[in-house]
C-alpha positions, 0 to 999 in steps of 0.5 A: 188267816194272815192278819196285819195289826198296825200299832201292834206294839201299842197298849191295845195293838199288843193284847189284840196280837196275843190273842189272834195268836192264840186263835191260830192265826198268823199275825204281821205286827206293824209299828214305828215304836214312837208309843209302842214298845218291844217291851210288849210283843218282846215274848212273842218274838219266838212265836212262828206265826209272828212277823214283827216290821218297823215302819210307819203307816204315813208311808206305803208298804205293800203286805199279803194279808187277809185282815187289817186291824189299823190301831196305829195312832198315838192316843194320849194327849201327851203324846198326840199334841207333842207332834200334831202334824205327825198325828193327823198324817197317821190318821189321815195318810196312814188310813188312805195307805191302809185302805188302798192296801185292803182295796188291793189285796181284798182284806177285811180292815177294822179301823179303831176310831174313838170316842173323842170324836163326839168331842165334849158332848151335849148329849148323854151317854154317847149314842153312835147316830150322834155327830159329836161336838168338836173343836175343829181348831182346838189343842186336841183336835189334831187327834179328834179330827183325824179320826173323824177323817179315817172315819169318813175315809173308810165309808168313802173307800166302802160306797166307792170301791166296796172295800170290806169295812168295820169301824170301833169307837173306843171309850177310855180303856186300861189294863197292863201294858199301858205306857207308865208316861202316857199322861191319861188319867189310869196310869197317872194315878196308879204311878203316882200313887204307888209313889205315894206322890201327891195325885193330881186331878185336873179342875175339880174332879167332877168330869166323869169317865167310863173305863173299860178292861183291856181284855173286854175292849178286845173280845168286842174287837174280835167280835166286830171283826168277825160280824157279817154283816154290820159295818159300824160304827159302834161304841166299845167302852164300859158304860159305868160312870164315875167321877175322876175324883172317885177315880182317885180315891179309888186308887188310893184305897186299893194301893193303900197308897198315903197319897194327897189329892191335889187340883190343878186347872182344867186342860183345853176342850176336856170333855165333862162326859164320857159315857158310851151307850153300848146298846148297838154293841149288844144288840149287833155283837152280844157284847157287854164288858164283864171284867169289873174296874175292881178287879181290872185296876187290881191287876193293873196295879199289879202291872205297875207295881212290877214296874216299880221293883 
């Protein structure tokens, strides 16, 4: 198939390139580089069936294509609070110039949603018939509400024009290629622990996370993509919990970093939980994550460490 990737120069936007290629198919990366980078797709370039184009979803393009996966957003808040506006347009326009291509060209797109739109939640772990808790006016929610749109978008483009649907919620994911100044709490770590810098957990550390290896979260992706009939929503993230200070300490013993935790106050609306129920993944894709957060983080320290020479 020919398949268009938005966000392709991304954390994730990469991977999931590296392995449509690897399945034969021919891939059309779109990014407009404000997160992603050259850096990650650099290898693919002498690839025949990669076409690489600069250009921001905001604005209309017309492609042939068969599939659409729409990663392009960024999705830290460094980043998505350093341009708000920017951020719900990529949502929102980005998402309608999307659809209105797969409409015309009768593709099949994915839309990577998150798991931010169940905002801090009040039911736990995350289940996918639950309508999140979300500040509407919040710092964050430039991102949270966006994506809640492109969701409603896509069921609205599915009941009124019978476009081809598939939606994701993506829990917190790592791996290599993660951007060294994304400011979430993996790279953070690592970087400052292969520093030696002090780690900086933000209020007490007891807020929990569930992170899932990049390599897992696509291997869902493509199983979605490929699911006949099931439309989504549904959670892709690991549903082991932790703490962020465990998360830390973690960090520190696998680094061998001498590294001090240090606290500082808790950011605005920063969710207490986030643990995905990934029962409906299982049950609709036979899709659980298999890679542990040992052996993920040994080689995302490896990545980082590259980095660093």
């Amino acid at each position: 198939m020919r398949i268009l990737v938005t966000g392709g120069a991304g954390f994730i936007g990469s991977h999931l390139c590296e392995r449509l290629l690897g399945e034969g198919h021919e891939v059309v990366c779109l990014d407009n580089f404000f997160t992603g980078t050259k850096n990650n797709i650099s290898h693919l370039l002498d690839n025949h069936s990669f076409e690489l184009i600069r250009h921001d979803i905001t604005e209309p393009i017309l492609l042939e294509v068969d599939r659409i996966y729409n990663f392009a957003c960024p999705a830290s808040p460094v980043h998505y609070q350093y341009n708000p506006v920017k951020t719900v347009k990529t949502s929102v326009m980005g998402t309608i110039n999307m659809l209105g291509m797969a409409k015309r060209v009768r593709a099949r797109i994915l839309q990577a949603s998150t798991s931010e739109v169940y905002g801090d939640p009040q039911i736990h772990p995350q289940t996918e018939d639950y309508w999140g808790n979300v500040n509407p006016i919040g710092i964050r929610s430039c991102y949270d509400e966006g994506k809640r749109v492109a969701e409603t978008l896509m069921m609205d483009y599915h009941r009124q024009n019978g476009v081809d649907v598939r939606i994701i919620r993506i829990f917190n994911t790592y791996g290599p290629k993660m951007a060294e100044n994304d400011g979430r709490v993996v790279s953070n770590f690592i970087t400052q622990a292969l520093r030696g810098e002090d780690i900086t957990v933000y209020g007490e550390g007891n807020q929990t996370r569930s992170f899932c290896y990049v390599s897992d979260l696509v291997e869902g992706i493509v199983r979605m993509m490929g699911c006949e009939n099931f439309i989504g929503p549904v959670n892709l993230g690991n549903p082991t919990e932790t703490t962020i200070l465990e998360f830390a300490e973690k960090i520190i013993n696998l680094t061998g970093s001498s590294s001090k935790i240090i606290f500082k106050p808790l950011p605005a609306d920063d969710p207490k939980q986030r643990q995905p129920d990934i029962s409906l993944a299982g049950e609709k894709l036979a899709w659980e994550p298999v890679v542990s957060v040992e052996e993920g983080l040994k080689k995302t320290i490896d990545y980082f460490s590259s980095l660093m020479v």
